[in-house]
Backbone as CSV, one residue per row, in Angstrom:
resi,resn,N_x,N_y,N_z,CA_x,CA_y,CA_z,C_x,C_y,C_z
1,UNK,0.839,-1.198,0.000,0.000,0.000,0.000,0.874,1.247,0.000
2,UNK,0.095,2.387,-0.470,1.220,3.223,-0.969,1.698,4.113,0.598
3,UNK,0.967,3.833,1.805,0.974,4.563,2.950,2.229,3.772,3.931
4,UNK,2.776,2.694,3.584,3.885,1.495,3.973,5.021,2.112,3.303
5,UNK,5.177,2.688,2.063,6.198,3.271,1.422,6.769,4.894,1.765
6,UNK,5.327,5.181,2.210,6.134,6.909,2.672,6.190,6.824,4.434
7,UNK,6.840,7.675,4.488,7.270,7.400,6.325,7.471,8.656,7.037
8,UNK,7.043,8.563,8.173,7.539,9.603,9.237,5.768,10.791,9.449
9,UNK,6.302,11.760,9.919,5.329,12.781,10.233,4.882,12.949,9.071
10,UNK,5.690,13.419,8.025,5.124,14.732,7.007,3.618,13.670,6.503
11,UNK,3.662,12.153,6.119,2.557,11.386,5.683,1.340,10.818,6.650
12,UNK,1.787,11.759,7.953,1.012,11.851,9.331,0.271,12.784,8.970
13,UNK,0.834,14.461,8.862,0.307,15.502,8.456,-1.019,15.339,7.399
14,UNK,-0.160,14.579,6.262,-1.202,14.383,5.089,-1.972,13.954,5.225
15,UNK,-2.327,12.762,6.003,-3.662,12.000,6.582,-4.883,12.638,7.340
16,UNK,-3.946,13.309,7.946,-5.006,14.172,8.875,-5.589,15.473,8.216
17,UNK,-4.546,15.858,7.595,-5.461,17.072,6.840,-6.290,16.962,5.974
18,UNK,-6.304,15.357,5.530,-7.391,15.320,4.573,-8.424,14.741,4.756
19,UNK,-8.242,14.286,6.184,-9.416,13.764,7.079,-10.243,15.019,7.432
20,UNK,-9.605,16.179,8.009,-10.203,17.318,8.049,-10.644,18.246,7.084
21,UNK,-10.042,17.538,5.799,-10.630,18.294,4.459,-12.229,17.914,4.114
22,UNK,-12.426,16.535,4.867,-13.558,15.407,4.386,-14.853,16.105,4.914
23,UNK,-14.328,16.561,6.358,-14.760,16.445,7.522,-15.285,17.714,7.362
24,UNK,-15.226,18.980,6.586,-15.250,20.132,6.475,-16.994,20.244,6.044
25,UNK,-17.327,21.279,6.444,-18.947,21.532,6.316,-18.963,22.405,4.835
26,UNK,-18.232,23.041,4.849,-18.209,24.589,3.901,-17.638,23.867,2.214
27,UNK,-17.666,22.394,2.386,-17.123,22.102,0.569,-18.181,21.346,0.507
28,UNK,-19.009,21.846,-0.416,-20.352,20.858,-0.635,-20.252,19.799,-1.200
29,UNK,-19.147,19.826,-2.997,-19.029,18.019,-3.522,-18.361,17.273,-2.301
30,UNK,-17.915,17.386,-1.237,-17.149,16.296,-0.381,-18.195,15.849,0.402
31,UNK,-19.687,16.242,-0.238,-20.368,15.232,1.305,-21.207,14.413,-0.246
32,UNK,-20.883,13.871,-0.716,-21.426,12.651,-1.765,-20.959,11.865,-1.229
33,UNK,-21.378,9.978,-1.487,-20.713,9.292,-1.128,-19.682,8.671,-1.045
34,UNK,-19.310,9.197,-2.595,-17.560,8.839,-2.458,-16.876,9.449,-1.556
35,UNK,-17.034,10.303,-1.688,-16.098,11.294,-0.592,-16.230,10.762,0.700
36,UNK,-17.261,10.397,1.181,-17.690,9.400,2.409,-16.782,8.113,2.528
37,UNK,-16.727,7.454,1.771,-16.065,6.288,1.375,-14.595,6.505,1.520
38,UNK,-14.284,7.720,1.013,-12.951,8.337,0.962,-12.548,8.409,2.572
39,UNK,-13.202,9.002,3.115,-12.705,9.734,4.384,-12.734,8.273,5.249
40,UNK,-13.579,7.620,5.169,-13.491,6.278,6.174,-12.379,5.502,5.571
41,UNK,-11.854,5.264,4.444,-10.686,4.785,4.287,-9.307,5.192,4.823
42,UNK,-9.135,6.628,4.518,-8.372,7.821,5.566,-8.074,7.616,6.671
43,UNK,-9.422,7.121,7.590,-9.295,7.042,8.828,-8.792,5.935,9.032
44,UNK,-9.096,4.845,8.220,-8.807,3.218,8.813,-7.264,3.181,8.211
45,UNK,-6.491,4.067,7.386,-5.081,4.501,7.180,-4.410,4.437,8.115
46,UNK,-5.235,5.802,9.147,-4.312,6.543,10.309,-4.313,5.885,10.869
47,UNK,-5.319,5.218,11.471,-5.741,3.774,12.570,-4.799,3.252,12.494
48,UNK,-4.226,2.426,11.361,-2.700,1.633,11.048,-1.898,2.245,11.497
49,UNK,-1.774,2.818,10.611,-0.550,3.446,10.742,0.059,4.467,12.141
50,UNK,-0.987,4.178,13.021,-0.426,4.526,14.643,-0.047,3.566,15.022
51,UNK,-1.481,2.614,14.899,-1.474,1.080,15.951,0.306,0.640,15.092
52,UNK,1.049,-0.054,14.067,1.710,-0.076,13.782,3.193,0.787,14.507
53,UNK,2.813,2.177,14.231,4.276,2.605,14.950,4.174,2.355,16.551
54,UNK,2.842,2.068,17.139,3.103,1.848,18.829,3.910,0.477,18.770
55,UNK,2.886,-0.041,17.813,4.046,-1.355,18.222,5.397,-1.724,17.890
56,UNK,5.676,-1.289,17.118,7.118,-1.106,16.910,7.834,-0.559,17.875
57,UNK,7.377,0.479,18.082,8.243,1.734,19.718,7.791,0.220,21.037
58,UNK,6.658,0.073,21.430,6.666,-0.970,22.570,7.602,-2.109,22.399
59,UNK,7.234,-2.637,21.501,7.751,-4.220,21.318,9.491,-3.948,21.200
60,UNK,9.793,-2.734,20.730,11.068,-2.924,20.491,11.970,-2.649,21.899
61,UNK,11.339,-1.752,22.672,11.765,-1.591,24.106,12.279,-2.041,25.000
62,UNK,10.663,-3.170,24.619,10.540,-4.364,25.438,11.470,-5.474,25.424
63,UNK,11.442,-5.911,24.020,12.780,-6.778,23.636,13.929,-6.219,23.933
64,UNK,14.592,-5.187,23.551,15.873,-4.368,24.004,15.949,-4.976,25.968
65,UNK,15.160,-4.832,26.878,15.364,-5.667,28.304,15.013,-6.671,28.002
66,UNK,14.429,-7.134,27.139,14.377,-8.789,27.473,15.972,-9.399,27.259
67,UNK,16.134,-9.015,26.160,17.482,-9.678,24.863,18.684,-9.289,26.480
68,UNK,18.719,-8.202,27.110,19.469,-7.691,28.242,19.263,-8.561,29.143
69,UNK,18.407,-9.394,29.822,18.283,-10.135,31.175,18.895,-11.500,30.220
70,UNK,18.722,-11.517,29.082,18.854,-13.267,28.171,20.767,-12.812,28.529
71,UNK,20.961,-12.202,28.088,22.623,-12.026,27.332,23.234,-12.311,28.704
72,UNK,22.376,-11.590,30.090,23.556,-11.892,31.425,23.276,-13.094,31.497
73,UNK,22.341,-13.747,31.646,22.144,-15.230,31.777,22.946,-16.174,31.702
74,UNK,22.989,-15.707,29.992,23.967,-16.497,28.814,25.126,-16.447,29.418
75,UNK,25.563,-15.349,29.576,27.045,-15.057,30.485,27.443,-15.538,31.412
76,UNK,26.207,-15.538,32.061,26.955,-16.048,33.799,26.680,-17.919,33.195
77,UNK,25.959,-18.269,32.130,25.841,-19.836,32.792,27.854,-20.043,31.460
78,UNK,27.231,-19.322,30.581,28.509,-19.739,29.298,29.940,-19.816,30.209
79,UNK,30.072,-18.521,30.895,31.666,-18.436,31.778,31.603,-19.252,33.049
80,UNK,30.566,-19.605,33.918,30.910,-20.061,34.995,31.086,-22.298,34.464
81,UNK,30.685,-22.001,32.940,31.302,-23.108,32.566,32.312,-23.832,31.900
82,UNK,32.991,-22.318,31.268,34.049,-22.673,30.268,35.022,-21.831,30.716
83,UNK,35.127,-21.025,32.003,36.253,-20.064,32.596,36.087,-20.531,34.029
84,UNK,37.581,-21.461,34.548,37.719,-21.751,35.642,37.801,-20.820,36.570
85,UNK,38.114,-19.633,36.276,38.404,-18.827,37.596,37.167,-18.115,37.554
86,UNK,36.128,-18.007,37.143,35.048,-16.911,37.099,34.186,-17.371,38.528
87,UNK,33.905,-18.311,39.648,33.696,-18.437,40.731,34.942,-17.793,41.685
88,UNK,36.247,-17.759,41.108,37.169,-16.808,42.397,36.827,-15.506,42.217
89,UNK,36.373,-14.757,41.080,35.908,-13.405,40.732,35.111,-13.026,42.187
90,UNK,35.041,-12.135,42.857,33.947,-10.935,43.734,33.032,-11.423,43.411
91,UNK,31.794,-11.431,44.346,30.276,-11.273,43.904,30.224,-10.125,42.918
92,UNK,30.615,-9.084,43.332,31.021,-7.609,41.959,31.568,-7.662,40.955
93,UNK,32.994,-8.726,40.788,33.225,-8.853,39.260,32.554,-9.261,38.932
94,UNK,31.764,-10.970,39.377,30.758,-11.570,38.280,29.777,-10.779,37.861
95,UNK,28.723,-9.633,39.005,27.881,-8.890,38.248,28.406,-8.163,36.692
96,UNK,29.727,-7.260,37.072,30.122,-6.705,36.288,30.702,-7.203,34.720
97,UNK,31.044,-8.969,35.249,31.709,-9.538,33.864,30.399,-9.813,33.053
98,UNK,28.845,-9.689,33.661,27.774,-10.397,32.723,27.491,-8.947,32.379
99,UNK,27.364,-8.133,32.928,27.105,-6.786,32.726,27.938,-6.015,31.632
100,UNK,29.483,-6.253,31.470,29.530,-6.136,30.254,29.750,-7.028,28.847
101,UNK,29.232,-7.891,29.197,28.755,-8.796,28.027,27.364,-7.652,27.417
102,UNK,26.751,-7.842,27.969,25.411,-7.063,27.409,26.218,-6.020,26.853
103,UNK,26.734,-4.551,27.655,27.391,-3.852,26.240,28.219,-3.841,25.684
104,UNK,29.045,-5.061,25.321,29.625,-5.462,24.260,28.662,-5.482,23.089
105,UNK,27.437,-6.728,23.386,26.458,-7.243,21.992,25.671,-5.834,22.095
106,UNK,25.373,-5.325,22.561,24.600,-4.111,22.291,25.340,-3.410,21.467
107,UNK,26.946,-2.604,21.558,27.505,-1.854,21.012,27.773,-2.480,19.860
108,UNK,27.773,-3.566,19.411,28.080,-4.340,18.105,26.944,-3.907,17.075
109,UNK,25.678,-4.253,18.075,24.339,-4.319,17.230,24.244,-2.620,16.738
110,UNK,24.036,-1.861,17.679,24.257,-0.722,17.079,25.185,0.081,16.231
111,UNK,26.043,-0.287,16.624,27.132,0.151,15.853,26.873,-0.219,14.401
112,UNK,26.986,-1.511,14.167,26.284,-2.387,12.891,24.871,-1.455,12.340
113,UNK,24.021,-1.092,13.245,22.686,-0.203,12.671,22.625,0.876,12.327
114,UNK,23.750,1.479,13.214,24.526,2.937,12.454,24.611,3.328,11.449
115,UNK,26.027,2.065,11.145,26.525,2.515,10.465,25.816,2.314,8.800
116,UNK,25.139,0.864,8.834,24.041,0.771,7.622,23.115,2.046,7.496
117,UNK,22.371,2.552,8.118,21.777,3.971,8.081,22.133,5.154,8.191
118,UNK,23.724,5.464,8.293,24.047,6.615,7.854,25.059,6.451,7.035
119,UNK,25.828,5.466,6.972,26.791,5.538,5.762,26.214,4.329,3.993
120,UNK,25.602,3.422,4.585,25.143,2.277,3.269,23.930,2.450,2.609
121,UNK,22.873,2.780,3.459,21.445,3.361,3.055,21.348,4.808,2.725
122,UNK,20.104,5.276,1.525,19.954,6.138,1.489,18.746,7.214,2.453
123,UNK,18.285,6.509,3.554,17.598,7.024,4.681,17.902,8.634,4.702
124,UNK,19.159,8.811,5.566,20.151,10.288,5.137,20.459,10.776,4.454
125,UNK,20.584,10.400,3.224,21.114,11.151,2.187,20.623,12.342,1.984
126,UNK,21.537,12.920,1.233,21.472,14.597,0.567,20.984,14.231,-0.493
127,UNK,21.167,13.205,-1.285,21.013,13.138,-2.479,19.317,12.739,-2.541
128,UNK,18.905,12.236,-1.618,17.448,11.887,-1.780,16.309,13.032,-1.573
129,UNK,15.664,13.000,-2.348,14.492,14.710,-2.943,13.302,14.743,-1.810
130,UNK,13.230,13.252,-1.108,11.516,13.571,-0.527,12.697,14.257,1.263
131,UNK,11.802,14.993,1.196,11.937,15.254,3.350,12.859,15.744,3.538
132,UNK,13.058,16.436,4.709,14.045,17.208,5.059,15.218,15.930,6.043
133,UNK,16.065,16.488,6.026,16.987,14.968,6.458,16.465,14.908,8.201
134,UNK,16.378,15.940,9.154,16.356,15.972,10.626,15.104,15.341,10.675
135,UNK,14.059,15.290,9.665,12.782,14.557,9.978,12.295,13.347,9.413
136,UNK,13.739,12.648,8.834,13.155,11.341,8.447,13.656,10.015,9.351
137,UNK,12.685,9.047,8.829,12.608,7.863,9.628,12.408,6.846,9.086
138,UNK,12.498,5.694,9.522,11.840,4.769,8.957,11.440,3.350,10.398
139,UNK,10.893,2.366,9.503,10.383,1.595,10.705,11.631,0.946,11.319
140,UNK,12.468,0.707,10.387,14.082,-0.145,10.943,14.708,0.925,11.789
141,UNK,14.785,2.266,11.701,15.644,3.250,12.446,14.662,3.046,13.308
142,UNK,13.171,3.259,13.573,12.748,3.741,14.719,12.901,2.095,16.071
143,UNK,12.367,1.173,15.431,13.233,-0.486,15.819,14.242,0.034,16.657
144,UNK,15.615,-0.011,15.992,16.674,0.002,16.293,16.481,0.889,17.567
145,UNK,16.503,2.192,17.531,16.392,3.229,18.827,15.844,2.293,19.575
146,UNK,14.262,1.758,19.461,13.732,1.219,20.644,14.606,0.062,21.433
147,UNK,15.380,-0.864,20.790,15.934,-1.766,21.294,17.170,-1.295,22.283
148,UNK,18.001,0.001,21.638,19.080,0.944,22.233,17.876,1.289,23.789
149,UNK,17.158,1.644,23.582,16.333,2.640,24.711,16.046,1.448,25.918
150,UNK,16.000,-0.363,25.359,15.475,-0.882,26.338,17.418,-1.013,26.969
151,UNK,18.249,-1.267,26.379,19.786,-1.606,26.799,19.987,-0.198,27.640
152,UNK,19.847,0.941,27.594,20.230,1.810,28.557,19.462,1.849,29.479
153,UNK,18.151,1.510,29.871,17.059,1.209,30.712,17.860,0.528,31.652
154,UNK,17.807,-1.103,30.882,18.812,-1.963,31.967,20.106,-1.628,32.560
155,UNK,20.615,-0.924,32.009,22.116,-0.568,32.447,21.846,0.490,33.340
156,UNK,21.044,1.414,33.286,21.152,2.574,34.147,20.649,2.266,35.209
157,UNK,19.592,1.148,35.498,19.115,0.543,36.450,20.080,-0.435,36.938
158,UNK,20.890,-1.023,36.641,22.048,-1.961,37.136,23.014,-0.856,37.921
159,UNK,23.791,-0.101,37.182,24.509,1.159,37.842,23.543,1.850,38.956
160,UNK,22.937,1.999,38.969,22.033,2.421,40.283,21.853,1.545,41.450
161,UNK,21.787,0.616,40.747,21.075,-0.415,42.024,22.820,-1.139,43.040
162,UNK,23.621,-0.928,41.872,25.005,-1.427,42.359,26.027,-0.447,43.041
163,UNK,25.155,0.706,42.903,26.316,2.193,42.509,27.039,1.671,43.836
164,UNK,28.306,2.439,43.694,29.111,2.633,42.428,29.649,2.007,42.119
165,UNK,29.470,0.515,42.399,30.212,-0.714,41.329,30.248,-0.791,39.821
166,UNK,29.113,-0.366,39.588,29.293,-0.623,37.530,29.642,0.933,37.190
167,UNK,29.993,1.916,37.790,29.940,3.482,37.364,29.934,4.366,38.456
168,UNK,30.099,5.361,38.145,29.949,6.677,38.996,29.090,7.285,38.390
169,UNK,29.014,8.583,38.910,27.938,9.596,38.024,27.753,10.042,36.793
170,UNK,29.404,9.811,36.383,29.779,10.583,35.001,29.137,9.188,34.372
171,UNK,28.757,7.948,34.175,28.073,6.883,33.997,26.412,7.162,34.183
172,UNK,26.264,7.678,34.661,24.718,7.368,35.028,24.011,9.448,34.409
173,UNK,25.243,10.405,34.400,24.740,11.180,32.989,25.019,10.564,31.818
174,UNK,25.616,10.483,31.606,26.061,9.815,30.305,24.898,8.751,29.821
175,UNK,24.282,8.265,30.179,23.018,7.453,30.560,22.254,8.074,30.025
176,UNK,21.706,9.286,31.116,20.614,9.938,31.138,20.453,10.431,29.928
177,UNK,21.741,10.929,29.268,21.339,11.915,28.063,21.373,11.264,27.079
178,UNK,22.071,9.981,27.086,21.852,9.400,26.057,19.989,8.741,25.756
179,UNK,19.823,8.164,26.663,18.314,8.084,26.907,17.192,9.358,26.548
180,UNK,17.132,10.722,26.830,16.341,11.424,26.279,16.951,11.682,25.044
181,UNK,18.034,11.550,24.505,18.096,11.998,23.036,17.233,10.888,22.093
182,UNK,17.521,9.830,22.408,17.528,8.364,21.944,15.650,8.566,21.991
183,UNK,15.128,8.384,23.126,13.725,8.686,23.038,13.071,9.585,22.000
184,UNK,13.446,10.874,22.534,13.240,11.773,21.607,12.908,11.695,19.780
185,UNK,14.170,11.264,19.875,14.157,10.961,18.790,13.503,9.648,17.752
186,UNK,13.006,8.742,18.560,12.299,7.233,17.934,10.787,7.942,18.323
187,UNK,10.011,8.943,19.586,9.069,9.376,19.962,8.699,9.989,18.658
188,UNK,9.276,11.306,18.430,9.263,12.698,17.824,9.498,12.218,16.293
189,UNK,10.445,11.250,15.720,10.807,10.857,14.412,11.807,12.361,14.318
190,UNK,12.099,13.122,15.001,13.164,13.768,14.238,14.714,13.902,15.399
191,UNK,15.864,14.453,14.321,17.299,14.145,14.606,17.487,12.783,14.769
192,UNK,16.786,11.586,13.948,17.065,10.510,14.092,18.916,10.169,13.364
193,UNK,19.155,11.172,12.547,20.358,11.033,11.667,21.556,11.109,12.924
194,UNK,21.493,12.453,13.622,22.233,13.219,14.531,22.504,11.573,16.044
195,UNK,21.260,11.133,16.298,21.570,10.365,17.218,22.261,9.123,16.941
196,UNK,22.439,8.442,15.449,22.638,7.563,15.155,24.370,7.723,14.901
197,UNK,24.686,9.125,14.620,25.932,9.177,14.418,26.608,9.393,16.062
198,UNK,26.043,10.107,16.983,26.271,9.611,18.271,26.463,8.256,18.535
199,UNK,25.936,7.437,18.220,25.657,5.908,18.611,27.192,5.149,17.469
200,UNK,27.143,5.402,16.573,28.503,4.722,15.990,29.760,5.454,16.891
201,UNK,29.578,6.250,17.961,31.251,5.955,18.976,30.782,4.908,19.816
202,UNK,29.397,4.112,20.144,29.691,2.522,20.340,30.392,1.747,20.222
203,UNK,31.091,2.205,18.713,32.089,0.670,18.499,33.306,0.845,19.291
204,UNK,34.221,1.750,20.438,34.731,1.551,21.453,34.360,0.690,22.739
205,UNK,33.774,0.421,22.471,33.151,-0.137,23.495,33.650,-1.466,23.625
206,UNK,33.264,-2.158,22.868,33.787,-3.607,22.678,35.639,-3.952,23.417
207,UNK,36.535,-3.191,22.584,37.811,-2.489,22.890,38.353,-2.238,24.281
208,UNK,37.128,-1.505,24.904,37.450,-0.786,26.876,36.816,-2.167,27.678
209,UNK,35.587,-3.325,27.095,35.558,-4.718,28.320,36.622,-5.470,27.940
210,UNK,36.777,-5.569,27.136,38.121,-6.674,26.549,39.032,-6.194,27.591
211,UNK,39.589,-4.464,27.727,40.743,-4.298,28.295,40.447,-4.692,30.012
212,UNK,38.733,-4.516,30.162,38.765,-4.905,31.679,38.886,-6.471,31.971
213,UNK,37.814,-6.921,31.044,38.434,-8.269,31.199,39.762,-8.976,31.020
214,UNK,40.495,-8.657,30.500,41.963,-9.113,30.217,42.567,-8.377,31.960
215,UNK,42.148,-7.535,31.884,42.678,-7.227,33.485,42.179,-8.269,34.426
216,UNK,41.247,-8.471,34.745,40.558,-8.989,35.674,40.859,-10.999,36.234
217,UNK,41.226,-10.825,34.137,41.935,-12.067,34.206,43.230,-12.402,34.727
218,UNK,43.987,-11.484,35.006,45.912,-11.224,34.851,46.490,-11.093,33.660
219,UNK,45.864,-10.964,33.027,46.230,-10.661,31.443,47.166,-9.494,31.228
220,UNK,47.026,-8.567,32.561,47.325,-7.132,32.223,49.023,-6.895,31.986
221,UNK,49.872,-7.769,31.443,50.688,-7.960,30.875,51.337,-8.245,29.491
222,UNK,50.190,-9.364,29.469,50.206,-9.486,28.017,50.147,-8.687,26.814
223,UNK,51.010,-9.429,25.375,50.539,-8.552,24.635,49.547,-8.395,23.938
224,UNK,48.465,-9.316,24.255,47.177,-8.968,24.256,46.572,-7.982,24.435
225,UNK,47.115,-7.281,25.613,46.383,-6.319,26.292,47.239,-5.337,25.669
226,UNK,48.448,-4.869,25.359,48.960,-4.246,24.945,48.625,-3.574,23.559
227,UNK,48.153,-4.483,22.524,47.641,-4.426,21.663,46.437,-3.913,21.763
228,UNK,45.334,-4.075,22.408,43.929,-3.890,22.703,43.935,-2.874,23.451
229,UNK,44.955,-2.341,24.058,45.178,-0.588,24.607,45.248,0.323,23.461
230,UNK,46.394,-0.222,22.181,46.460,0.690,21.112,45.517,0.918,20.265
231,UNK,44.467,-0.657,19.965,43.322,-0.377,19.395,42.344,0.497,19.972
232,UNK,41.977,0.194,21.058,41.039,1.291,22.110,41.542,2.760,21.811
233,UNK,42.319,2.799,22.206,43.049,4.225,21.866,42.818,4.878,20.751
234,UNK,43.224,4.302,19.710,42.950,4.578,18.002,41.833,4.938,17.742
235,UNK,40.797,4.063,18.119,39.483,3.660,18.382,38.534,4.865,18.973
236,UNK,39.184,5.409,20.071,38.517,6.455,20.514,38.612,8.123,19.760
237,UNK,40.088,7.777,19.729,40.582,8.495,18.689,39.248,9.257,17.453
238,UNK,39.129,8.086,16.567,38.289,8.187,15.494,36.921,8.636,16.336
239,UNK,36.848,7.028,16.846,34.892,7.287,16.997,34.490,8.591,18.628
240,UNK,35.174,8.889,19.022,34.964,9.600,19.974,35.396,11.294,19.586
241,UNK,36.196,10.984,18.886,37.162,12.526,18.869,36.731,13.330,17.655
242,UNK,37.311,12.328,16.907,37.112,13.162,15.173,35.747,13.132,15.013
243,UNK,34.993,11.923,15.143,33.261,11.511,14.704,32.768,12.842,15.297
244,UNK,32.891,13.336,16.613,31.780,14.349,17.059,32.553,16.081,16.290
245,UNK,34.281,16.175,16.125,34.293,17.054,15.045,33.209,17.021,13.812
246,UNK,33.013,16.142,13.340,32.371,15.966,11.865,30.634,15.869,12.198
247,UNK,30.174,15.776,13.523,28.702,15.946,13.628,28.717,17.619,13.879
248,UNK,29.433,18.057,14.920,29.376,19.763,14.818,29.499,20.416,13.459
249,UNK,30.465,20.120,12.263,30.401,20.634,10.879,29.080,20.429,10.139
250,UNK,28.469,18.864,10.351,27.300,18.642,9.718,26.247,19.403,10.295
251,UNK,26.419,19.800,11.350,25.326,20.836,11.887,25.175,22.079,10.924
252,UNK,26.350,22.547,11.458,26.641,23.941,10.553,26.287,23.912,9.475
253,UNK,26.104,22.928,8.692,26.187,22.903,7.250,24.682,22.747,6.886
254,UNK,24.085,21.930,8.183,22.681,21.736,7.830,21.641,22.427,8.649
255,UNK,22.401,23.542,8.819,21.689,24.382,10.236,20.084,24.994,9.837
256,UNK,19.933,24.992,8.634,18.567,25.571,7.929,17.612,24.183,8.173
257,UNK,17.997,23.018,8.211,17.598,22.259,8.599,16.906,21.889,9.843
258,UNK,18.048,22.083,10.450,17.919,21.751,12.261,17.126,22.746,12.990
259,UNK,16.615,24.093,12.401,15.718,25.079,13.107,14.615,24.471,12.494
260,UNK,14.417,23.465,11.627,12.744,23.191,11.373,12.544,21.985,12.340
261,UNK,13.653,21.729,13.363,12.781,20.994,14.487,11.965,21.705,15.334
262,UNK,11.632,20.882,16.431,11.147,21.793,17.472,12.126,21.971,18.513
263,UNK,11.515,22.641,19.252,12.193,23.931,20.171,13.351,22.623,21.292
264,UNK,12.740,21.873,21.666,13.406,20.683,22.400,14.364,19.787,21.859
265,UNK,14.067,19.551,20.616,14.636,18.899,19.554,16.056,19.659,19.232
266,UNK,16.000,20.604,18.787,17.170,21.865,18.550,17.919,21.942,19.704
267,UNK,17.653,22.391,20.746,18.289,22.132,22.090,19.168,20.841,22.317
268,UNK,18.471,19.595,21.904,19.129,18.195,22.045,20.601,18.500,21.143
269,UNK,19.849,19.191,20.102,21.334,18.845,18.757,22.003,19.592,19.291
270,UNK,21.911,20.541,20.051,23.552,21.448,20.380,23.969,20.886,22.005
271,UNK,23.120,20.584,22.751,23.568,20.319,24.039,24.232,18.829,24.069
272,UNK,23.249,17.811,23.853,23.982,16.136,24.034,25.483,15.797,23.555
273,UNK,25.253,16.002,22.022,26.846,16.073,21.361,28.056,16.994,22.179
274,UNK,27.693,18.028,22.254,28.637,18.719,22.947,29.076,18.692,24.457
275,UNK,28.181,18.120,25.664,28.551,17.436,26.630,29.368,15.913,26.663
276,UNK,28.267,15.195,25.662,29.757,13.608,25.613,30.702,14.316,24.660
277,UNK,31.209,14.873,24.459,32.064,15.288,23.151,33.382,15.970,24.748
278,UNK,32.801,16.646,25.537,33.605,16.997,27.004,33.906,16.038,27.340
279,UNK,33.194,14.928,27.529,33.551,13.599,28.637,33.786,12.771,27.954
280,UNK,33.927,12.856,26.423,34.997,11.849,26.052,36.823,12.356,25.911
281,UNK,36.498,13.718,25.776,37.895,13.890,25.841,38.568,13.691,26.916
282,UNK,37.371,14.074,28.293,38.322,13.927,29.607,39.024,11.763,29.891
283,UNK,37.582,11.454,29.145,38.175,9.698,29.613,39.328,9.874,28.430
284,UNK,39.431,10.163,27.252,41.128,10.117,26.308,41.708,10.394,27.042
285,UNK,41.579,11.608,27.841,43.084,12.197,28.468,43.386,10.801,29.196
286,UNK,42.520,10.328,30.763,42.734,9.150,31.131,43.260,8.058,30.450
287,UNK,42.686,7.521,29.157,43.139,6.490,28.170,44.634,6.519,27.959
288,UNK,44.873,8.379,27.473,46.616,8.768,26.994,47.023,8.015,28.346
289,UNK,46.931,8.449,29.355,47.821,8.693,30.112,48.174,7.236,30.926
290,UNK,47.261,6.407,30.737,46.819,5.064,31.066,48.096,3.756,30.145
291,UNK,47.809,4.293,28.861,48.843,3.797,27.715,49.966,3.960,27.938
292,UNK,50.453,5.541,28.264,51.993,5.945,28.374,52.461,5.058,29.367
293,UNK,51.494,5.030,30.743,52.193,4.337,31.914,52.829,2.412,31.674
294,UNK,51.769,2.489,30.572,51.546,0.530,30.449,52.897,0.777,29.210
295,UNK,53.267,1.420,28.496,54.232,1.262,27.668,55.524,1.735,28.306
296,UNK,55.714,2.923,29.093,57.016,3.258,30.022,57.292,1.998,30.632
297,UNK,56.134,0.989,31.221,56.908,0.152,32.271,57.469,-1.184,31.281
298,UNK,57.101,-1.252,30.260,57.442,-2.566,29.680,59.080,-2.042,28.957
299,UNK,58.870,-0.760,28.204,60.534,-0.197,28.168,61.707,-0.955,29.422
């Protein structure tokens, strides 16, 4: 149907205004029966096409904590059977070793959803004629967010309930804002582009449990770990450092754009980026300085 092919608000707008075109007293050919016929089709459109996006936003939420309680599971039964020392671990490491299993596969999955929707698909593109880029969507981007929205749910609720074992505060903002942007944006359908390029500095992630786990193991010698310091590093480098240079330029560039959000929306695009864009440089500085020490002592 041709209402499955167009997406987001603007084919929200259209529905409704022509429900209210139907609906109008003052156009006399619109009260024949076609036009009748017309407008009840209209309606049983919009009907879909809500019931449809709720369920997508619920179900995907929902799964995002489910897939989160499955993955520690998996973890605690997979390691406490194939890693002899994971019973000498703390009651606190084991929380923490299943805990970051989950954002490992989370940062994979997203990262992976990212990067297909802003660099492989034409969702974003400049080159594509329908919609303005800050207000498009689709059912796979809005998915994806929901599943991100149920993984920070669980995590921010784990860091809370453990504090300060899985994090400190700078953890549990970092959370927070990622969560109202992330909402916002799968709620509202717009800056879905802006949050997704936030979400590809995920792929560090994978990089910083490896380095805890290799610690935790005695690893922290190896050149395992040595190696997996320089990747992390590199790693942050790109997806932390340069990536949020190149979302502040894309702003600028698309700033005629970004004032046709709304007033909350606009606010998100200059405030979120530019706070983790602070607190990732302060954890690099940590990272630099973390590296120098692990490479001075092996000199």
């Amino acid at each position: 149907m041709l209402y499955k092919s167009m997406s987001g608000i603007p084919f929200l707008y259209f529905v409704v205004g022509f429900i209210f075109l139907v609906r109008s007293k003052g156009i006399g050919f619109m009260e024949t029966s076609k036009i009748g016929m017309y407008r009840i089709q209209a309606e049983q459109v919009l009907k879909e096409y809500l019931v449809a996006d709720a369920i997508i936003l619920y179900s995907s939420v929902i799964g995002g904590v489910c897939a989160c309680k499955m993955i520690y599971d998996l973890s605690q039964a997979i390691s406490a059977a194939h890693y002899k020392n994971y019973f000498s671990l703390s009651k606190p490491q084991q929380i923490e070793w299943n805990n970051r299993a989950i954002s490992t596969l989370h940062a994979l999955f997203i990262t992976i959803m990212s990067l297909y929707l802003v660099v492989w698909s034409d969702l974003f593109s400049d080159d594509r004629l329908y919609g303005t880029i800050m207000l498009r969507r689709s059912s796979l981007s809005t998915f994806a967010l929901g599943v991100s929205i149920g993984y920070f749910l669980s995590d921010l609720g784990m860091i809370i309930w453990f504090y300060p074992s899985l994090g400190g505060s700078e953890y549990v903002v970092h959370h927070l804002l990622s969560m109202v942007s992330i909402a916002y944006a799968m709620l509202a359908g717009e800056g879905q582009l802006y949050t997704y390029m936030v979400l590809i500095s995920e792929t560090t992630t994978p990089s910083v449990n490896l380095r805890w786990y290799l610690d935790t193991a005695g690893m922290k010698r190896s050149k395992t770990y040595l190696i997996n310091g320089i990747v992390m590093t590199s790693g942050w480098m790109v997806a932390r450092i340069l990536l949020f240079v190149y979302i502040f330029c894309h702003v600028y560039l698309h700033y005629d754009q970004v004032i046709k959000m709304q007033t909350f929306g606009i606010i998100l695009v200059h405030m979120v980026p530019s706070v983790l864009a602070i607190m990732n440089i302060m954890w690099f500085a940590k990272i630099m300085r973390g590296l120098n020490k692990m490479v001075a002592k092996r000199q």
